[in-house]
C-alpha positions as CSV (number, residue, x, y, z in Angstrom):
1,X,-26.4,9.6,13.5
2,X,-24.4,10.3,10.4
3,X,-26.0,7.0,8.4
4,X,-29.3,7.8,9.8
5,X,-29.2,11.1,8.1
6,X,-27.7,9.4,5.0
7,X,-30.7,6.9,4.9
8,X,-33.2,10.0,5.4
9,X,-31.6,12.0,2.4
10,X,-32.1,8.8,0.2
11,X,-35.6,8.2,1.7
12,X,-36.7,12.1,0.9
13,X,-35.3,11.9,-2.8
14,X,-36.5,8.6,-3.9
15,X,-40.1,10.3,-2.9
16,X,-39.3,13.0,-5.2
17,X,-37.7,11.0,-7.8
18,X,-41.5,8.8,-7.8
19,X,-43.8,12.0,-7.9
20,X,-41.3,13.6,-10.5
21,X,-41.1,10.6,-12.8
22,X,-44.4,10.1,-12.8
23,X,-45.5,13.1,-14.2
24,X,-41.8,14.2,-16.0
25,X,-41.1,11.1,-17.6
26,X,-44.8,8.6,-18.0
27,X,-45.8,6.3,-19.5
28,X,-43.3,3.6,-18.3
29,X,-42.9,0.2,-19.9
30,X,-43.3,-2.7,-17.9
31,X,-40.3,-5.4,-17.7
32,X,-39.8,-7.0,-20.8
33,X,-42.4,-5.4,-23.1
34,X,-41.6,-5.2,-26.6
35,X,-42.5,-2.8,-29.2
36,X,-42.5,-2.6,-32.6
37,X,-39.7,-4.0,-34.8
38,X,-37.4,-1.2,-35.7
39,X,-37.4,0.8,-32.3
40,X,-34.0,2.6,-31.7
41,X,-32.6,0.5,-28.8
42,X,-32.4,-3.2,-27.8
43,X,-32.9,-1.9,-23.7
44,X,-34.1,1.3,-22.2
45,X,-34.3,1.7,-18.3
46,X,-36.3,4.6,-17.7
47,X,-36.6,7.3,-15.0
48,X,-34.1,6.1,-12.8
49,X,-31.6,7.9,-10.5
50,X,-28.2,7.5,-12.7
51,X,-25.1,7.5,-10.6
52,X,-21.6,7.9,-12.5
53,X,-18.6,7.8,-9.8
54,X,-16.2,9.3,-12.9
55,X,-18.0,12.0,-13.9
56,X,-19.9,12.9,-10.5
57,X,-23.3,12.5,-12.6
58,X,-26.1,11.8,-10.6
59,X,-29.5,12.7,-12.2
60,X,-32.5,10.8,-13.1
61,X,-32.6,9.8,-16.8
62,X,-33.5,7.5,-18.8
63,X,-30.2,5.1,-20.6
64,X,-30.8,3.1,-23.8
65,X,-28.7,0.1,-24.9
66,X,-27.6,-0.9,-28.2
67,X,-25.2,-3.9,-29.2
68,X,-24.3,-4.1,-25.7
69,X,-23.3,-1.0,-25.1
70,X,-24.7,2.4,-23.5
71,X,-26.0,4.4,-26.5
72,X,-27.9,6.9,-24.9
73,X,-28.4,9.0,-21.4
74,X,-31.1,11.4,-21.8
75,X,-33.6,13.1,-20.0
76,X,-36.1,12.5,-23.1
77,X,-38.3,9.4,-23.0
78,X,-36.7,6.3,-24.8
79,X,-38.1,3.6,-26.3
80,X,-36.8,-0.2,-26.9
81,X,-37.8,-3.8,-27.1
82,X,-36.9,-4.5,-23.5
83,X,-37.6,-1.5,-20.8
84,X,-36.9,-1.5,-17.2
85,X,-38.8,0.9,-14.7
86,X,-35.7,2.3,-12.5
87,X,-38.6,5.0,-10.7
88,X,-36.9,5.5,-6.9
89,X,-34.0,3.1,-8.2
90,X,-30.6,3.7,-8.5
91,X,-28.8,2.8,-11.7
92,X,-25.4,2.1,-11.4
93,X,-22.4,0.7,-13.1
94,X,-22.0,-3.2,-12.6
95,X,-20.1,-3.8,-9.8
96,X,-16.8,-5.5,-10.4
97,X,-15.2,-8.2,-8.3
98,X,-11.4,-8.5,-8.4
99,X,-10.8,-10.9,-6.4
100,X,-13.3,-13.9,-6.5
101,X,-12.3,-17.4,-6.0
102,X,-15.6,-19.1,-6.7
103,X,-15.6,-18.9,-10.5
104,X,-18.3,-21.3,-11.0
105,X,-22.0,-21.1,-12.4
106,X,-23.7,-21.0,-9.2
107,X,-21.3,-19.1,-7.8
108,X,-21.6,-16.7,-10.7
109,X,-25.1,-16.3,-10.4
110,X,-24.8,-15.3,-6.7
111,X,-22.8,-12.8,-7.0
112,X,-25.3,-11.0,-10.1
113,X,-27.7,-11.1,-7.4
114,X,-25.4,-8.9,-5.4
115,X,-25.2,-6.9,-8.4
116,X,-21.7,-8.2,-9.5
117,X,-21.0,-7.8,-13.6
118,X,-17.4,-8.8,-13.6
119,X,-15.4,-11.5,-11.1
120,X,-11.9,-11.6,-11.5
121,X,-9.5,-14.3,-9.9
122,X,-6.5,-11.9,-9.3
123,X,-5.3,-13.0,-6.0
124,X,-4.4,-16.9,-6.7
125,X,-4.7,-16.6,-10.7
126,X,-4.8,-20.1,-12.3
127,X,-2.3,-22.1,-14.2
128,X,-2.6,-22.3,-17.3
129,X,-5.0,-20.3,-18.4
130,X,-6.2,-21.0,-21.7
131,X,-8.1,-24.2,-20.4
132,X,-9.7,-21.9,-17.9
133,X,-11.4,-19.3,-20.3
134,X,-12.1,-22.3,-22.7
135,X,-14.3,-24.1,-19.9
136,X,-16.5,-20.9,-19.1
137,X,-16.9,-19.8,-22.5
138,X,-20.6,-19.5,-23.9
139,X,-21.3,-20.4,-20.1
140,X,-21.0,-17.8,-17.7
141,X,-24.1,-15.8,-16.0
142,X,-21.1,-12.7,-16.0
143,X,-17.6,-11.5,-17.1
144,X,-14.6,-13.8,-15.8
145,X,-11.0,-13.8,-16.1
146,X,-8.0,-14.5,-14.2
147,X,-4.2,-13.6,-13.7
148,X,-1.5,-16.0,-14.6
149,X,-1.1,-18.2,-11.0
150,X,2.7,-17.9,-9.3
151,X,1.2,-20.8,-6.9
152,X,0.2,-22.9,-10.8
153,X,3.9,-21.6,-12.0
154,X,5.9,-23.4,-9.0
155,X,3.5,-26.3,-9.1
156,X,4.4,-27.0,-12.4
157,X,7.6,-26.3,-12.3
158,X,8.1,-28.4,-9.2
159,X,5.8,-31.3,-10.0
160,X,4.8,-31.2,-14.0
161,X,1.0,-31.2,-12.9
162,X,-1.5,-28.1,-14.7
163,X,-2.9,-27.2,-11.2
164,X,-6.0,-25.1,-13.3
165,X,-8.1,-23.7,-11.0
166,X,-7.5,-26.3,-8.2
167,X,-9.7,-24.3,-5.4
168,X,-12.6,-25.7,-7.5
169,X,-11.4,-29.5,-7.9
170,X,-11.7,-31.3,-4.0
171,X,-9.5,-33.8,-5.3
172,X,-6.4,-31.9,-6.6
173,X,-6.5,-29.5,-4.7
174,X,-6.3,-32.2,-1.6
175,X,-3.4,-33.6,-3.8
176,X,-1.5,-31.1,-3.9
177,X,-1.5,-29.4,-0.3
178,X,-0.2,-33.4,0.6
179,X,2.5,-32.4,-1.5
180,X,3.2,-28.9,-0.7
181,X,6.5,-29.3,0.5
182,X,7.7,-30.2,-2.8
183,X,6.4,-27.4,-4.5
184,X,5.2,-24.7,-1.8
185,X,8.2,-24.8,0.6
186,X,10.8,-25.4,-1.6
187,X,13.2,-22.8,-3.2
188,X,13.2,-22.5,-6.5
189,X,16.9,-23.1,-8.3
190,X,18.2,-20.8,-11.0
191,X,17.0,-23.4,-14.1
192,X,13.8,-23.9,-12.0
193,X,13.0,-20.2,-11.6
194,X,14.1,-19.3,-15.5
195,X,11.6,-21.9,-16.6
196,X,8.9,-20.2,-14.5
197,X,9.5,-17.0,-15.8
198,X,9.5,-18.6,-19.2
199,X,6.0,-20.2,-18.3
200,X,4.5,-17.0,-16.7
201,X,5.6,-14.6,-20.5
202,X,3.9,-17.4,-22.3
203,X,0.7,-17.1,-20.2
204,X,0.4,-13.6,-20.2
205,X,0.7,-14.1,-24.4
206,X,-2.2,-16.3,-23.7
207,X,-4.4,-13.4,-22.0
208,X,-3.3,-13.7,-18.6
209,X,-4.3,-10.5,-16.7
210,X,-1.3,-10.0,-14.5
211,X,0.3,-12.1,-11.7
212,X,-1.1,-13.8,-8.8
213,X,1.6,-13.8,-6.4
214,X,0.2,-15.1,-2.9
215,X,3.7,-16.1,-1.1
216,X,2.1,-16.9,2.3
217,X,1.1,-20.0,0.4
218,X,4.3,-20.5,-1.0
219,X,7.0,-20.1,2.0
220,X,9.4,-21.7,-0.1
221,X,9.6,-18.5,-2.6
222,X,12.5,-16.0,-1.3
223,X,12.8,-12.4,-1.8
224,X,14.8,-13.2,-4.8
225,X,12.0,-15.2,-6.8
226,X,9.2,-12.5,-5.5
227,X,11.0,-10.1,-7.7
228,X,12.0,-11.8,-10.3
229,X,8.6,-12.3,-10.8
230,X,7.5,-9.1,-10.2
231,X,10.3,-7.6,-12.3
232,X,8.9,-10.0,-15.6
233,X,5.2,-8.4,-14.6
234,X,6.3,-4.6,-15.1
235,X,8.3,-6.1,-18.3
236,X,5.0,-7.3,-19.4
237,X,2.8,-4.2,-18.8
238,X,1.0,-6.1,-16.2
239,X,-0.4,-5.8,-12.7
240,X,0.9,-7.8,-9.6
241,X,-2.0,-8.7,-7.1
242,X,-0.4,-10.0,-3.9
243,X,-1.3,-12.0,-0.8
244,X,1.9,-10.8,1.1
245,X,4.0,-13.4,2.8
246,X,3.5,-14.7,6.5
247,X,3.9,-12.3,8.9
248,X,6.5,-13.6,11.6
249,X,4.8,-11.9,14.4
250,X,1.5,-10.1,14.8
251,X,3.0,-7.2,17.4
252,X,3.0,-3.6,15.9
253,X,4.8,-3.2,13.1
254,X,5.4,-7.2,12.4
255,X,2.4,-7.1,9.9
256,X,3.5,-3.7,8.3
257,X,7.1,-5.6,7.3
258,X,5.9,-8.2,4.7
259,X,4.5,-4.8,3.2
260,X,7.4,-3.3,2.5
261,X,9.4,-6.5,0.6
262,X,6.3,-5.5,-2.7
263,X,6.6,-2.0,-2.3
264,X,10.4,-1.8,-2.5
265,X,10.3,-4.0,-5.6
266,X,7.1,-2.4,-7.3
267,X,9.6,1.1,-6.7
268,X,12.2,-0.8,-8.4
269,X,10.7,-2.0,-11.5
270,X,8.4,0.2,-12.4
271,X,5.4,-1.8,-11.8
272,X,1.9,-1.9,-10.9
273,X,0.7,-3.6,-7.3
274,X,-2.3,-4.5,-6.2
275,X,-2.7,-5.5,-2.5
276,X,-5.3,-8.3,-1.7
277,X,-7.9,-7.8,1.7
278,X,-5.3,-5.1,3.6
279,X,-7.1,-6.2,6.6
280,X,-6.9,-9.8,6.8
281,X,-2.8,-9.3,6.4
282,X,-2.9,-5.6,8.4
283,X,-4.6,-6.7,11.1
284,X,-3.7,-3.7,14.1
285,X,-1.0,-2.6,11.4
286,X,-3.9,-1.4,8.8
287,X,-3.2,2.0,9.5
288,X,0.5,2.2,9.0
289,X,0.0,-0.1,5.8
290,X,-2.6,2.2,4.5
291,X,-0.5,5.5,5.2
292,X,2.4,3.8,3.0
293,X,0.3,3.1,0.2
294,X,-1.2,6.9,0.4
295,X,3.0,7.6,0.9
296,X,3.5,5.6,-2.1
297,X,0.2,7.5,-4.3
298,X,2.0,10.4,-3.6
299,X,5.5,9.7,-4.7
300,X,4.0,8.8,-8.4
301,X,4.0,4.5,-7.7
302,X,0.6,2.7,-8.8
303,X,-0.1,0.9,-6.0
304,X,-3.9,0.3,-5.3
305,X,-5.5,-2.3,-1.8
306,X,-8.8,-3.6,-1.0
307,X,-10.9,-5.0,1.6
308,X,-14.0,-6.9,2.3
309,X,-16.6,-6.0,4.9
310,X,-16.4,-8.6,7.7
311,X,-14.3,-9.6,10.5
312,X,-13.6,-13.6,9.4
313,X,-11.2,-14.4,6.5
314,X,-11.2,-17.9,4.4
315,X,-8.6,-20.3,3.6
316,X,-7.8,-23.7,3.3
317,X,-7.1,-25.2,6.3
318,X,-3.9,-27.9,5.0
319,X,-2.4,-24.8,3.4
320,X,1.2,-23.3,4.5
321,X,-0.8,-20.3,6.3
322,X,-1.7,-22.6,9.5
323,X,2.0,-23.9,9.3
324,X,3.9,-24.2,12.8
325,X,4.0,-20.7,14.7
326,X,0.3,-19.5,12.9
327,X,-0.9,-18.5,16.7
328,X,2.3,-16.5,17.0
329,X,1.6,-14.7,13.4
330,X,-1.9,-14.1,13.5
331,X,-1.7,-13.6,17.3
332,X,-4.4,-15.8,17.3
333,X,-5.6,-19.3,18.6
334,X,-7.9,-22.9,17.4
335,X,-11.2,-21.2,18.7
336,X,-10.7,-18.2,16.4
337,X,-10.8,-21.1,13.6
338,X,-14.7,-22.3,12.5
339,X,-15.7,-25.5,10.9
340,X,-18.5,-24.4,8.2
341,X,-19.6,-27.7,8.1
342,X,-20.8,-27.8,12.0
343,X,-20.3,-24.1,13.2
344,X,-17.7,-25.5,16.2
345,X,-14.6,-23.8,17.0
346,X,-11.5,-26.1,16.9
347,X,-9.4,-27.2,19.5
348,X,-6.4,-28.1,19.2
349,X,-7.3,-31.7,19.0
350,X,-9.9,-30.8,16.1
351,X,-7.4,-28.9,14.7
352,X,-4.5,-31.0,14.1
353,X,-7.6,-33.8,13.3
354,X,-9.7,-32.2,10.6
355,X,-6.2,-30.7,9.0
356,X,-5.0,-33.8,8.6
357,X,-8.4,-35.5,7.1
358,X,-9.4,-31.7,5.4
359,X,-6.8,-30.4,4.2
360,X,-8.6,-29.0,1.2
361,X,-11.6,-27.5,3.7
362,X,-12.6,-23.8,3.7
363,X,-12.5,-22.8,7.1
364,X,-13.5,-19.5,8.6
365,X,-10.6,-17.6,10.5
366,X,-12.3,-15.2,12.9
367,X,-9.0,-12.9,13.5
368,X,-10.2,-9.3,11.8
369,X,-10.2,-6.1,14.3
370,X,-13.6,-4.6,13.3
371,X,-11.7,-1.1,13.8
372,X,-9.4,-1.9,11.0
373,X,-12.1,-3.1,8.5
374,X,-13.9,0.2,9.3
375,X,-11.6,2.2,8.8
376,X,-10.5,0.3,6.0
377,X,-14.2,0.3,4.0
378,X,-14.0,4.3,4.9
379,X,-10.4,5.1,3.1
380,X,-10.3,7.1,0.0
381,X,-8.0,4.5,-1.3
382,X,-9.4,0.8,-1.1
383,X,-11.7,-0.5,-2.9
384,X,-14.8,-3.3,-2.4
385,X,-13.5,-6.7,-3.2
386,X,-14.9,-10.4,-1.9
387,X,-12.5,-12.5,-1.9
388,X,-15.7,-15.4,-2.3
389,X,-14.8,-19.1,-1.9
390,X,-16.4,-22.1,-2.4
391,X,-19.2,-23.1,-1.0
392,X,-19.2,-27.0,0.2
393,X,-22.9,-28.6,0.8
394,X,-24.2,-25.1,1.1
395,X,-21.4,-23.8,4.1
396,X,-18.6,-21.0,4.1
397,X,-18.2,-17.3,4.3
398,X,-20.6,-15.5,3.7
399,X,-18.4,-12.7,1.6
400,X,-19.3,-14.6,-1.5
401,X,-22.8,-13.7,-1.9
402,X,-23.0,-10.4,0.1
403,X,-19.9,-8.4,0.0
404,X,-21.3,-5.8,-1.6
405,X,-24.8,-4.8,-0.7
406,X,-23.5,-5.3,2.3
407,X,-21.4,-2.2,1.8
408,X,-24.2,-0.5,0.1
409,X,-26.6,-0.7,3.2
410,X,-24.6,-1.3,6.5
411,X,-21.5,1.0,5.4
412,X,-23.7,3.3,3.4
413,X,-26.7,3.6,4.4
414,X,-26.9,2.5,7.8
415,X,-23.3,3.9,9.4
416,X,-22.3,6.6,6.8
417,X,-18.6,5.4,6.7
418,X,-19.2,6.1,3.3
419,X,-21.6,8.0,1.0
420,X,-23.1,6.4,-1.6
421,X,-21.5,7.7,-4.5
422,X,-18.3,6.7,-2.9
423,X,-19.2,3.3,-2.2
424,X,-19.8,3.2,-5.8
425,X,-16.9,4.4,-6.5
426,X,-15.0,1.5,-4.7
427,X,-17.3,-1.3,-6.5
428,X,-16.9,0.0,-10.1
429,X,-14.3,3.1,-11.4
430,X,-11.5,2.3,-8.7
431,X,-11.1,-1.9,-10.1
432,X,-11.9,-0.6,-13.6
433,X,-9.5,1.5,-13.2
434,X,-6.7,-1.2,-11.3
435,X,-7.5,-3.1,-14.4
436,X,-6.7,0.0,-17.2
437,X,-3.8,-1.6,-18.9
438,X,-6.4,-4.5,-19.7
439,X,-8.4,-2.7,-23.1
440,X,-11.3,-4.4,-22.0
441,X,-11.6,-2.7,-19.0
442,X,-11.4,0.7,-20.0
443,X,-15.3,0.8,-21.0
444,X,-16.3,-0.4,-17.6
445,X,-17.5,0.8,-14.4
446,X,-18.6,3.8,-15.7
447,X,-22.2,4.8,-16.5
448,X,-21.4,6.6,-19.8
449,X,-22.6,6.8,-23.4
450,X,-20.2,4.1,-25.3
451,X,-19.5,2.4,-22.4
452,X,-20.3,-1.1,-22.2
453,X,-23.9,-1.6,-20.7
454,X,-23.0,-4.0,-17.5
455,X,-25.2,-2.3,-15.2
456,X,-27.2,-2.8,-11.7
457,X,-30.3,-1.4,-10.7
458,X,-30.9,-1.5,-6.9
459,X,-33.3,-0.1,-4.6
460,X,-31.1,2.2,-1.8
461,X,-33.5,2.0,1.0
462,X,-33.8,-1.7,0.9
463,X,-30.4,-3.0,-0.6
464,X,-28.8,-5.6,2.0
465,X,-26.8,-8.5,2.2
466,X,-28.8,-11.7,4.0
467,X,-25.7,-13.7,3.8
468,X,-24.8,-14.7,7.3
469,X,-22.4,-17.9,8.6
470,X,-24.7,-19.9,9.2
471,X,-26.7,-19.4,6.1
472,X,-24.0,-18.1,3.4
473,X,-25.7,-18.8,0.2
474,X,-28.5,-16.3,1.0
475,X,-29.0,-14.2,-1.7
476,X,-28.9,-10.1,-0.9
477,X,-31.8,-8.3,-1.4
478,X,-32.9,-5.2,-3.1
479,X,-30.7,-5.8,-6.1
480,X,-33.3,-5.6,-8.6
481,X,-32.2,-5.7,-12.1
482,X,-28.1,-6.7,-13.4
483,X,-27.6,-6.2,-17.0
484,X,-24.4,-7.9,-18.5
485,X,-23.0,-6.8,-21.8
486,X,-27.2,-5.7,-22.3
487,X,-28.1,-8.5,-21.4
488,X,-30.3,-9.2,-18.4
489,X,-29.1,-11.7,-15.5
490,X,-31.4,-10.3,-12.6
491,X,-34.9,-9.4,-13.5
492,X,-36.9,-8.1,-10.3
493,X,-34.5,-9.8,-8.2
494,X,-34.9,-13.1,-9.7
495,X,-31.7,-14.9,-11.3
496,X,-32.1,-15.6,-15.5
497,X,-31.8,-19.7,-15.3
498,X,-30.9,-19.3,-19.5
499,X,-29.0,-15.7,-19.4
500,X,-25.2,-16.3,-20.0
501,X,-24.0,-13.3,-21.4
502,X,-20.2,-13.3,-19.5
503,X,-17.4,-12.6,-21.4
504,X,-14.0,-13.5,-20.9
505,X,-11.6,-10.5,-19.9
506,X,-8.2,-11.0,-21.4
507,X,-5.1,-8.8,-22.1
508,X,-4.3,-8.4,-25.0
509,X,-1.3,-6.2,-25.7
510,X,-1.8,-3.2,-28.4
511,X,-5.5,-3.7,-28.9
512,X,-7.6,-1.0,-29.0
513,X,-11.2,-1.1,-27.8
């Protein structure tokens, strides 16, 4: 009852906004028209409904772009070389992905056609990261970046190979989970972990935009290599974004423990933390874990979470999270597991089968309480985050390419767990503002003049992921236009083939923006 009278509120206005625009704010431009040379702004995207989660703004008004940037917000008619007709439409700030995984070109254009400006891989990072940027520079439909990779660290420490971005290489990536009990399950000695810590200062020199610290992956890392590491981060001025450790059992409270091991040492340092999906590692304890962050807001710590709106997480299926006594942690069993390739649920004899020939395979892990990721998506706290993979002959989750108009019309729109502004909120201020100590950062998610103009234009009645498991490269719809850095990526819902305006987002200590 409560989204239905959400959806009617947006129906009735975006009436009004059409009659009132039309006789307010005419003539329109069409897409793409150009005027004469010497007109004010490179953009203008007239007579939509603007939407600022920071300020609370949300009038119709008409936005012209210079040099990339937001130069103007005005209620007086603006005129450019390229103008957008936003009549009914919401204009928004780009939506910013902090944890994506599929940094690749077609992977970067589906997620501008779910209105995403900025993708991030926080969660696993890369190693090192200079080749990284180097590869997607001059190439990228959107902005990328990536934190320095604890995973890359011990790999190279162990083993001397530059594991890069190995989710995106079949090969090494298959490599190195063969190997993982050299590097992954391993502790670390004293010269071994001074010479990562060595390695991780030298990357974040290098741009690297915190630490990816996923220790479920890593079982071999004990508590006193976690802080270490998290320790060097705070020294640094840097985030930490964590994928906690394995649980070692999913009753009440066994979840909630691997918590508290990052929140004791971001208390003790000083630090930042960011908590990856708090529902694929809260499971049943996503309450309690939520009330301790809020706990922690409250005592002064920065600690920020997100989460992802569906029920199935992702992972590799040779990786150290399905290591003996995975049933007895997730407090789940092989049918919960789906092959993307062929839809089946495993057995155990598929299991131990397709882990062995696979290891490097996406699966989908079907193991999230609906309740939690509801209440979750409704928390003042989290925000929107994918957690996208890669995609393999067209199969895998579907959170890649619909996370978030997903949230913008079933959370939204359709069940009210959240208003609209809110959900904005979520997608844009709340990462922009995770990612602060990052100067690059501070001038986005917002829809203000100076700010930089990554913005998305969507319509609210009909915004909507298509995305399903079966069909997970499906485009969402009613995500008309995506402007990145001014430039446009999405025109009328169709992707820019030649539009690579992406930047790469780097930290850069002391520089001012």
């Amino acid at each position: 009852m409560r989204g239905q009278r959400l959806y009617m509120g947006i129906k009735n206005r975006r009436r009004w906004l059409a009659h009132t625009c039309a006789v307010v704010l005419a003539p329109v431009l069409v897409a793409g028209q150009a005027l004469a040379a010497g007109s004010p702004f490179d953009t203008v995207i007239l007579n939509g409904l603007v939407m600022d989660p920071e300020t609370g703004f949300e009038e119709i008004a008409n936005v012209g772009i210079r040099d990339g940037r937001i130069a103007e917000i005005s209620d007086r008619v603006l005129e450019g070389v390229r103008s957008y007709d936003a009549t009914g439409l919401v204009v928004a700030p780009g939506f910013i992905d902090l944890h994506a995984h599929i940094q690749t070109v077609s992977g970067q254009g589906l997620q501008a056609l779910d209105g995403v400006t900025t993708a991030l891989e926080q969660e696993n990072g890369v190693y090192p990261v200079a080749p990284f940027y180097a590869a997607r520079e001059g190439r990228a439909r959107i902005h990328f970046g990536a934190s320095v990779g604890h995973q890359g660290l011990r790999i190279k420490v162990k083993t001397d190979i530059d594991a890069g971005h190995a989710s995106t290489n079949d090969k090494l990536a298959d490599r190195l989970l063969r190997m993982k009990e050299g590097w992954a399950e391993a502790a670390m000695t004293d010269a071994e972990l001074e010479h990562g810590l060595s390695l991780f200062r030298k990357e974040i020199a290098d741009g690297g935009l915190g630490l990816g610290l996923s220790t479920e992956y890593v079982p071999g890392a004990d508590r006193r290599e976690v802080y270490q590491f998290m320790k060097a981060a705070a020294e640094e001025g840097v985030a930490v974004f964590t994928h906690v450790r394995a649980a070692y059992h999913a009753d009440a409270g066994g979840l909630f423990e691997m918590m508290q091991e990052v929140l004791a040492n971001t208390a003790s340092t000083g630090g930042a933390l960011h908590i990856c999906h708090v529902t694929s590692k809260g499971l049943n304890d996503t309450a309690l874990i939520l009330d301790a962050i809020s706990g922690a807001h409250k005592q002064g710590m920065d600690v920020s979470t997100e989460v992802y709106p569906y029920t199935a997480g992702s992972t590799m299926l040779g990786s150290a999270l399905f290591n003996d006594g995975w049933k007895e942690r997730w407090n789940a069993t092989y049918s919960d597991i789906e092959w993307p390739a062929t839809g089946e649920r495993l057995t155990a004899e598929t299991f131990y089968k397709y882990r062995e020939e696979h290891p490097a395979t996406f699966v989908i892990f079907h193991m999230i309480p609906e309740s939690a990721m509801n209440l979750a998506i409704a928390h003042p706290l989290t925000m929107i985050a994918s957690d996208g993979v890669k995609y393999i002959n067209g199969r895998g989750h579907p959170r890649g390419a619909g996370t978030f108009a997903r949230v913008l019309g079933v959370h939204a729109r359709e069940k009210g767990d959240v208003s609209l502004m809110e959900a904005l909120r979520k997608m844009t201020l709340l990462p922009a503002q995770r990612m602060g100590f990052v100067p690059m950062m501070q001038r986005k998610g917002r829809i203000q003049e100076g700010m930089d103009a990554d913005i998305t234009i969507f319509d609210p009645e009909t915004v909507r992921d298509r995305a399903t498991y079966q069909d997970p490269m499906r485009p969402s719809m009613g995500i008309v236009h995506v402007l990145v850095a001014g430039t446009a990526v999405v025109v009328d819902g169709v992707l820019q083939e030649d539009a690579y305006p992406g930047q790469g987002i780097r930290f850069v200590r002391g520089e001012e923006h």
